[in-house]
VEXDREN-2710 file (C-alpha; in Angstrom, 1 decimal):
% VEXDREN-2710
k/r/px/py/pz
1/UNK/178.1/55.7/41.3
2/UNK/181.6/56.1/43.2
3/UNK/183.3/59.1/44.1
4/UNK/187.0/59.8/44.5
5/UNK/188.9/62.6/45.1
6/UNK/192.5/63.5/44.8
7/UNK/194.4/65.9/46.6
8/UNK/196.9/68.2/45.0
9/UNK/198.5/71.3/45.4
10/UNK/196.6/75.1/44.9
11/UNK/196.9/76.3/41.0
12/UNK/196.2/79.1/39.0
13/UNK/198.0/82.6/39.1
14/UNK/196.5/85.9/39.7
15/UNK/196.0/88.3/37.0
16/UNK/197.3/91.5/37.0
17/UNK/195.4/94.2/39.0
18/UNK/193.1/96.4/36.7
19/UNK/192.3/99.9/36.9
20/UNK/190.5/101.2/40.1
21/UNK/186.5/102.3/38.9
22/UNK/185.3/104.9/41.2
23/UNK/183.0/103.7/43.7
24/UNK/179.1/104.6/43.6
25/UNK/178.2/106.7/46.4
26/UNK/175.6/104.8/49.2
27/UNK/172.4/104.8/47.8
28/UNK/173.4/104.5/44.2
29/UNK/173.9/101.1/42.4
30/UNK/176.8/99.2/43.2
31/UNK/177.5/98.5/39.1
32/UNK/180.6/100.1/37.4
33/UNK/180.8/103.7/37.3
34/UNK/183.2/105.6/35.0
35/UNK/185.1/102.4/33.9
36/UNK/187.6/103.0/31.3
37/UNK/185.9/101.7/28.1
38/UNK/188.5/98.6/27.6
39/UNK/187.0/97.9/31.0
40/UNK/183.6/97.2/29.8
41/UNK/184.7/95.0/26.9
42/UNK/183.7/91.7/27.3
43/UNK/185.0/88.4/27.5
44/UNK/184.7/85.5/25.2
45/UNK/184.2/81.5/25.2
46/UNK/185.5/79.0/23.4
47/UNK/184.7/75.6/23.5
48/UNK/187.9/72.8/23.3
49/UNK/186.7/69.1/23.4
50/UNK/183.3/69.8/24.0
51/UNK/184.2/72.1/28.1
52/UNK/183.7/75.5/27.5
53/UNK/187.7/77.0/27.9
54/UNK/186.5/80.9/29.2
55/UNK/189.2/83.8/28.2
56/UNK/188.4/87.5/29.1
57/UNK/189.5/89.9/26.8
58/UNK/189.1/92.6/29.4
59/UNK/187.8/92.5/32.7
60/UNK/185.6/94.5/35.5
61/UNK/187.4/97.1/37.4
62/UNK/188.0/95.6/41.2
63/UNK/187.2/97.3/44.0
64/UNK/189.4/98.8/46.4
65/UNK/190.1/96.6/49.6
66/UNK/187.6/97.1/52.6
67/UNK/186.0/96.5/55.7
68/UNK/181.8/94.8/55.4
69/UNK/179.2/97.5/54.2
70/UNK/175.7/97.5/53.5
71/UNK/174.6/96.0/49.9
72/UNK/172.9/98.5/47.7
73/UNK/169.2/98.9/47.6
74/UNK/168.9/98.9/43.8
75/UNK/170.0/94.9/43.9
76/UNK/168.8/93.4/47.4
77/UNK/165.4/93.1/48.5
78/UNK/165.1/96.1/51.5
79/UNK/164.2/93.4/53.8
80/UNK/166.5/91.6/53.4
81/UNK/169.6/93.4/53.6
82/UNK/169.9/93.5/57.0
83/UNK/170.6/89.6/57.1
84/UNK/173.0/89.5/53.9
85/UNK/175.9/88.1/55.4
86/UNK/177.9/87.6/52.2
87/UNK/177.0/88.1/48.8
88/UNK/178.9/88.1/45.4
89/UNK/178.0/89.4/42.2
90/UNK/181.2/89.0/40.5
91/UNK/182.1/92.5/39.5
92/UNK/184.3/93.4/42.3
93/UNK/187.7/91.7/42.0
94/UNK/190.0/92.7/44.9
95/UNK/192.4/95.2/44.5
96/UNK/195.9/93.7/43.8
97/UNK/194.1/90.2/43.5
98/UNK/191.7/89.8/40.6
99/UNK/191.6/86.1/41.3
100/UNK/189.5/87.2/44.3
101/UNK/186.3/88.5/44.4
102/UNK/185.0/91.6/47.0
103/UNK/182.3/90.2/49.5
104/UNK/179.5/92.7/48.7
105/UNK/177.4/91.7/51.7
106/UNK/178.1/93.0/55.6
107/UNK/180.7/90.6/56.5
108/UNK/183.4/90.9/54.2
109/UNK/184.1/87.3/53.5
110/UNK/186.3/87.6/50.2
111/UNK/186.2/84.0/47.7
112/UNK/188.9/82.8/45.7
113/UNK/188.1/81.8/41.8
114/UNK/190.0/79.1/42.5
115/UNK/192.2/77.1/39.6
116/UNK/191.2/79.9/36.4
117/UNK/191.6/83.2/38.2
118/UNK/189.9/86.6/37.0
119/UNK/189.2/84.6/33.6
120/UNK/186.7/82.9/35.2
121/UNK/185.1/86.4/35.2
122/UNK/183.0/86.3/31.8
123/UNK/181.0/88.9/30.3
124/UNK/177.1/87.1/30.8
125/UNK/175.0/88.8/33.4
126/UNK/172.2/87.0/34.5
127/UNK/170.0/89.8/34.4
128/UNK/169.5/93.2/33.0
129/UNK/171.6/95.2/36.0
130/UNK/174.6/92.4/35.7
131/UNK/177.2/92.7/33.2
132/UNK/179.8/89.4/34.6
133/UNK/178.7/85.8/35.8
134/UNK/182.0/83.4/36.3
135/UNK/182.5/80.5/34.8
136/UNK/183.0/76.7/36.8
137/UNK/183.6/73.5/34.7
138/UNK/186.1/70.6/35.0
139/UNK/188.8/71.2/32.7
140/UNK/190.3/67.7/32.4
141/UNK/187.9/64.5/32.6
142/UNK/190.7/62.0/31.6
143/UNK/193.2/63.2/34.2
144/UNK/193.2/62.3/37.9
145/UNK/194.5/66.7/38.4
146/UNK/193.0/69.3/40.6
147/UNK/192.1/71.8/38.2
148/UNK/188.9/72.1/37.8
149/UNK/187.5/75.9/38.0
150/UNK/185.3/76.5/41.4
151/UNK/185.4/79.3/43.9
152/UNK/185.1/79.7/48.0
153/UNK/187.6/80.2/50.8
154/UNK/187.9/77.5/53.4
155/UNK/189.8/77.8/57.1
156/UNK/190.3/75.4/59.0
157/UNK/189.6/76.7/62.0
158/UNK/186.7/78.4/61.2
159/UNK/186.3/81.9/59.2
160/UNK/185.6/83.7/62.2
161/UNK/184.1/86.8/59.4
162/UNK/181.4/84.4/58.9
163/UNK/180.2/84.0/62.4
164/UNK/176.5/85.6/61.8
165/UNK/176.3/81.4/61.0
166/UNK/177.5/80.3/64.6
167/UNK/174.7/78.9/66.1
168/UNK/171.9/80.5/63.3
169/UNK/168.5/79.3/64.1
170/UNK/167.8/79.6/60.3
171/UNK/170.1/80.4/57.0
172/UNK/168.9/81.0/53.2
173/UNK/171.3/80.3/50.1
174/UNK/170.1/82.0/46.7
175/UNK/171.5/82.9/43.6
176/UNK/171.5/82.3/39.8
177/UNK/172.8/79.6/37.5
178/UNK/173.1/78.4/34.5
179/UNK/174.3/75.1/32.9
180/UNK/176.6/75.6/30.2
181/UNK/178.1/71.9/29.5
182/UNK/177.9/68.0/30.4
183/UNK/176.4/67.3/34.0
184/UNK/177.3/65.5/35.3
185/UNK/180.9/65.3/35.3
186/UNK/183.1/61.9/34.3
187/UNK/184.9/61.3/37.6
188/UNK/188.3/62.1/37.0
189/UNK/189.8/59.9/40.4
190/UNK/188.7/56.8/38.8
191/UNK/190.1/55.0/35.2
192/UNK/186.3/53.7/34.6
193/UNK/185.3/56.4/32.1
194/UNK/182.0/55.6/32.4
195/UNK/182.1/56.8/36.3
196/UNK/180.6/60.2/37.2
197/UNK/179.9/62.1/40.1
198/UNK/176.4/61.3/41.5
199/UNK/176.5/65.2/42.2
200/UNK/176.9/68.3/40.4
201/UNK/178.0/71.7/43.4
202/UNK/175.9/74.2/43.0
203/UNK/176.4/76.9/46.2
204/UNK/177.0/75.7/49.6
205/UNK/178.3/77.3/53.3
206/UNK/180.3/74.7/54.9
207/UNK/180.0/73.2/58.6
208/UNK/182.1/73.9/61.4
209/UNK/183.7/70.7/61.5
210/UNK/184.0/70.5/57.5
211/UNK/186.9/68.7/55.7
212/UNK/185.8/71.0/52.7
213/UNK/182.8/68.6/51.2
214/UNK/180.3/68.5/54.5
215/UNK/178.1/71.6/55.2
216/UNK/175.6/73.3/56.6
217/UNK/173.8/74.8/54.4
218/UNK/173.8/73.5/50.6
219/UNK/171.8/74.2/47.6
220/UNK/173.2/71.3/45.1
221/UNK/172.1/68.7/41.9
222/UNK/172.5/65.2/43.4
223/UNK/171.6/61.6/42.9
224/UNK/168.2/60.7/45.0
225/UNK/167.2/57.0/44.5
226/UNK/169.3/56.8/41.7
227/UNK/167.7/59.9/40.1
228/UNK/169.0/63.6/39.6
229/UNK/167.4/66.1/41.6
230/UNK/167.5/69.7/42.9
231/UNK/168.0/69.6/46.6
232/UNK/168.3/72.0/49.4
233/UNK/170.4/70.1/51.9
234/UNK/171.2/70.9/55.7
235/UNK/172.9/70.0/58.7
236/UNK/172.0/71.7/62.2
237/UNK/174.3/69.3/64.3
238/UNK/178.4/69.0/63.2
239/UNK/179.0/65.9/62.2
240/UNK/175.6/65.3/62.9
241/UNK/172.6/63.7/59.8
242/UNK/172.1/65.8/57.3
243/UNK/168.5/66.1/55.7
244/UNK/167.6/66.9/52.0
245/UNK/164.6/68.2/50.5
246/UNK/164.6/67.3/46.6
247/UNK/162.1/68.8/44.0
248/UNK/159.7/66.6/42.8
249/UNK/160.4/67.7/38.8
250/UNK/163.5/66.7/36.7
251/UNK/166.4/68.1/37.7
252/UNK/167.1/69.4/33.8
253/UNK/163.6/70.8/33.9
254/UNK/164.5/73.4/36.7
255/UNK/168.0/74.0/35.6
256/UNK/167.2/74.3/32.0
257/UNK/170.5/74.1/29.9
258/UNK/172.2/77.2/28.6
259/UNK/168.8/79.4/30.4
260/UNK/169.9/81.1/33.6
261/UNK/167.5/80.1/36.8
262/UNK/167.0/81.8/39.9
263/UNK/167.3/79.4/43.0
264/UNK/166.5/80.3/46.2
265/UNK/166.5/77.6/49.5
266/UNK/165.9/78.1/52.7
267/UNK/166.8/76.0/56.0
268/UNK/165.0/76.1/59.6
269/UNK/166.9/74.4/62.3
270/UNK/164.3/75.6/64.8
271/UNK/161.4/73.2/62.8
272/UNK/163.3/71.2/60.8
273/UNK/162.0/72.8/57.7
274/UNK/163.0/73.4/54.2
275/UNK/161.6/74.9/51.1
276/UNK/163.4/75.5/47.3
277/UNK/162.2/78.1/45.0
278/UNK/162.7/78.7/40.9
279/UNK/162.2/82.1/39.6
280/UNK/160.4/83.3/42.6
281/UNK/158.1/80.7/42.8
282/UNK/158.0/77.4/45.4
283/UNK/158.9/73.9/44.0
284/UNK/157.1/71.3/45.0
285/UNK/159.4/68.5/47.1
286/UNK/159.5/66.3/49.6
287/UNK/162.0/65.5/52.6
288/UNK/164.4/61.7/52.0
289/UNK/164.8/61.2/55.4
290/UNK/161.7/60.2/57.6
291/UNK/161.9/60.6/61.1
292/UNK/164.1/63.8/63.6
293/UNK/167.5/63.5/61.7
294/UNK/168.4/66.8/62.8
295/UNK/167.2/66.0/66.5
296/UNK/164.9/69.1/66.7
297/UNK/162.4/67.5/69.0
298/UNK/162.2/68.4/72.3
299/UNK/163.6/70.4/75.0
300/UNK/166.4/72.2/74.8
301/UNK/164.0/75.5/72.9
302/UNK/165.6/76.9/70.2
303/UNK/166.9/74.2/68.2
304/UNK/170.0/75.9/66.8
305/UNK/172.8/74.6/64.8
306/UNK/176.4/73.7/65.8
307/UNK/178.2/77.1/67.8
308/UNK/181.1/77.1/65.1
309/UNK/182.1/79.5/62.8
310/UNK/181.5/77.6/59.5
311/UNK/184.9/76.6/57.9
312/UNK/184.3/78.2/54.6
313/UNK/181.9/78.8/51.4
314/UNK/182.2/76.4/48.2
315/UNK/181.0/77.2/44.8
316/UNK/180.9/75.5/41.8
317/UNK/182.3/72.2/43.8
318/UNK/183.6/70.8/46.8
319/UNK/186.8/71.3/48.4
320/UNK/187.5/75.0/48.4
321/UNK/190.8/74.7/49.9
322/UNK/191.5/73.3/46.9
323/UNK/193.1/70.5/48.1
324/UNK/190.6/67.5/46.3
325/UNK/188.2/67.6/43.7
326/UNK/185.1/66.8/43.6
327/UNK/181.3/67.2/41.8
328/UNK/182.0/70.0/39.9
329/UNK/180.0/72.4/38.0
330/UNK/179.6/72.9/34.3
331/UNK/177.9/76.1/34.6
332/UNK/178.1/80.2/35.6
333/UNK/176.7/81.5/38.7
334/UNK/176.2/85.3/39.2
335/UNK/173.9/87.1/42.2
336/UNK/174.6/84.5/44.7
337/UNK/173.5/85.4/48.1
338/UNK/174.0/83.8/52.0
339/UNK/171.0/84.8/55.0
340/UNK/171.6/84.2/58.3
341/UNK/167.9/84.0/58.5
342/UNK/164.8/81.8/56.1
343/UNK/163.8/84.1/53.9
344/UNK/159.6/84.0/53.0
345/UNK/158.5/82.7/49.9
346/UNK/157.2/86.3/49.2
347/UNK/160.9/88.0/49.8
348/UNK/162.4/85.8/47.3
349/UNK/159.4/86.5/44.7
350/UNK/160.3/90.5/45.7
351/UNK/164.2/89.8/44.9
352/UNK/163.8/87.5/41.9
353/UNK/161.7/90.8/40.1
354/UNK/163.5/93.3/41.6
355/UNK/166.7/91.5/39.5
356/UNK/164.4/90.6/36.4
357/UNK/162.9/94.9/35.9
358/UNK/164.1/96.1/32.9
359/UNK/166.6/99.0/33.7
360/UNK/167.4/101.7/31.3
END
C-alpha cells in the first residue's frame, strides 16, 4: 500500500462564539454548569455517500481564555493529575474561537478542529459524565483536497507549552474512540481507487524534529506484515528508529465498530518498554523490531528522549498544520489524555472506572 500526501492551504471557518457557561468552582466537576438550555441541545449526523457529514444544532458553551490549571478530581485518576500535561475532553471551545478546543490539563496547549470547526463537536459522550465527543473522517475520497476533519496544533519550532515532553524519560497517551465509518481510508493522493492508507491516526504527540507525520509518542491502527493492528509506537531519538508494539488480536476486535473503547499506551525510553491497554485491561503484544532501535543500552544513565519541545499534537490524522493529508480517522475521540510519565497498568484500570461509574 502507497501513501501520498498533498499539500494545500488551511480550511474551515470558525463558528461564532457561544454563550460563556459559568465555570465550576475547584473541586467540582469541570462539566457544564448553568448552560442555557439551547446549549445542551444536541447535535446530529447524517450520513452523505456512505462518510458520516456531522452538523451541531447547538453547541457546548466555551470556556473563557486562560492560563494551565489543575484537571478536576471527578474525571482524572488522583495520581495522575500531577503528570497531565494536556488533556481534552471536548467541552471547552475557546472563547472567541469555537473551532479551538481549551487544554484542560496543566499546560495549556489549546488544539485546532481543523477543516470542520465547532461542528466537529457532536453530542456522543463516551461515558456517563461526557456529553460531546468530535467527530474525524475524510470527507472526499475521490479528490486529491485537504479536507479531511482532524485536530492538533503543530509549530515548527517546537510548542515550547509542551515542554514537560523535552527530554521525558517516559510519556503515556490514553483516551477513547470509536469507529464510526470505512477504515481504512481510499487514499485520496493517488487515482488507483483501490489504494488506501496502510494506517488509520488515532492520537499522537509529535517529535521535535517532526514535519507533522513523525512522533514521539503515537497510539495508531497500522499495517504490520501486511496486517491491521493496534500499535503503541515511539521514538526516544529525533530522527532516530522508531519501535512499535502491536496487539496480538485483530485490530477490529479491540476497536469494535460503532462501540466506544478505552485505549491507554504507555512508552519507557529509560527500558525501551511498551505496553497497550483496552478498557483497563493489558493487551497482549509483541515488539516488530528485534534488537536496541531506540539505542537504550548502555552508558549514558537515563536514557531520555530527544531535548526538544515536541512540534505539536495530531488527532484524528497526520499533518496538523494542515498542510498534507494523510491516514485519517473515521471515528470520534473524546477523554483523550497526554503523561509525561508511564502510567501503571493499575492507574489506567483506576481511570477507565472512574470514567465508566454511573453518575446521577
Amino acid at each position: 500500500m502507497r501513501v501520498h500526501r498533498l499539500g494545500i492551504r488551511h480550511g474551515g471557518a470558525a463558528a461564532d462564539p457561544l454563550p460563556v457557561a459559568r465555570r465550576p468552582r475547584p473541586g467540582r466537576s469541570r462539566r457544564l454548569v448553568a448552560a442555557p438550555l439551547a446549549v445542551l441541545l444536541g447535535g446530529s449526523l447524517a450520513v452523505t455517500s456512505g462518510y458520516a457529514r456531522a452538523s451541531v444544532a447547538a453547541q457546548p458553551a466555551p470556556s473563557a481564555a486562560g492560563g494551565p490549571h489543575r484537571p478536576y478530581s471527578r474525571d482524572v485518576q488522583p495520581s495522575m493529575a500531577r503528570n497531565l500535561v494536556a488533556y481534552y475532553d471536548f467541552e471547552h471551545p475557546v472563547w472567541g474561537n469555537s473551532a479551538q478546543e481549551r487544554d484542560q490539563g496543566l499546560s495549556g496547549t489549546n488544539i485546532n478542529l481543523i477543516n470542520g470547526g465547532a461542528a466537529m463537536r457532536v453530542r456522543d459522550g463516551a461515558y456517563p459524565g461526557s456529553r460531546f465527543s468530535i467527530q474525524a473522517h475524510q470527507i472526499d475520497p475521490a479528490v486529491a483536497g485537504n479536507d479531511d476533519w482532524k485536530a492538533g496544533v503543530h509549530s515548527p519550532t517546537g510548542v515550547a507549552s509542551l515542554n514537560a515532553f523535552n527530554g521525558v524519560r517516559q510519556t503515556s497517551i490514553m483516551g477513547w474512540f470509536k469507529m464510526t465509518g470505512p477504515n481504512p481510508s481510499p487514499n485520496s493522493n493517488t487515482p488507483d481507487p483501490a489504494d488506501h492508507y496502510d494506517a488509520i491516526g488515532l492520537a499522537g504527540l509529535l517529535s521535535g524534529d517532526s514535519q507533522g507525520h513523525d512522533v514521539r509518542a503515537l497510539l495508531e491502527v497500522i499495517s504490520v506484515s501486511g496486517k491491521l493492528r493496534v500499535v503503541a509506537l515511539g521514538r526516544r531519538v529525533d530522527g532516530g528508529s522508531s519501535q512499535t508494539f502491536a496487539a496480538g488480536d485483530d485490530w477490529q476486535s479491540v476497536l469494535t465498530p460503532g462501540t466506544w473503547v478505552f485505549l491507554a499506551a504507555t512508552f519507557d525510553f529509560d527500558t525501551g518498554t511498551m505496553a497497550l491497554y483496552k478498557n483497563g485491561r493489558p493487551l497482549a503484544g509483541f515488539y516488530t523490531l528485534p534488537g536496541d532501535p531506540w539505542g537504550v543500552s548502555g552508558p549514558p544513565e537515563p536514557d531520555l528522549a530527544s531535548a526538544t519541545d515536541p512540534r505539536g499534537i495530531k488527532i484524528g490524522g497526520s499533518f496538523p498544520q494542515n498542510t498534507r493529508e494523510g491516514n485519517p480517522c473515521n471515528c470520534r475521540m473524546d477523554g483523550l489524555m497526554f503523561l509525561n510519565r508511564a502510567v501503571t497498568a493499575a492507574e489506567v484500570r483506576q481511570q477507565y472506572r472512574l470514567a465508566t461509574a454511573h453518575r446521577h
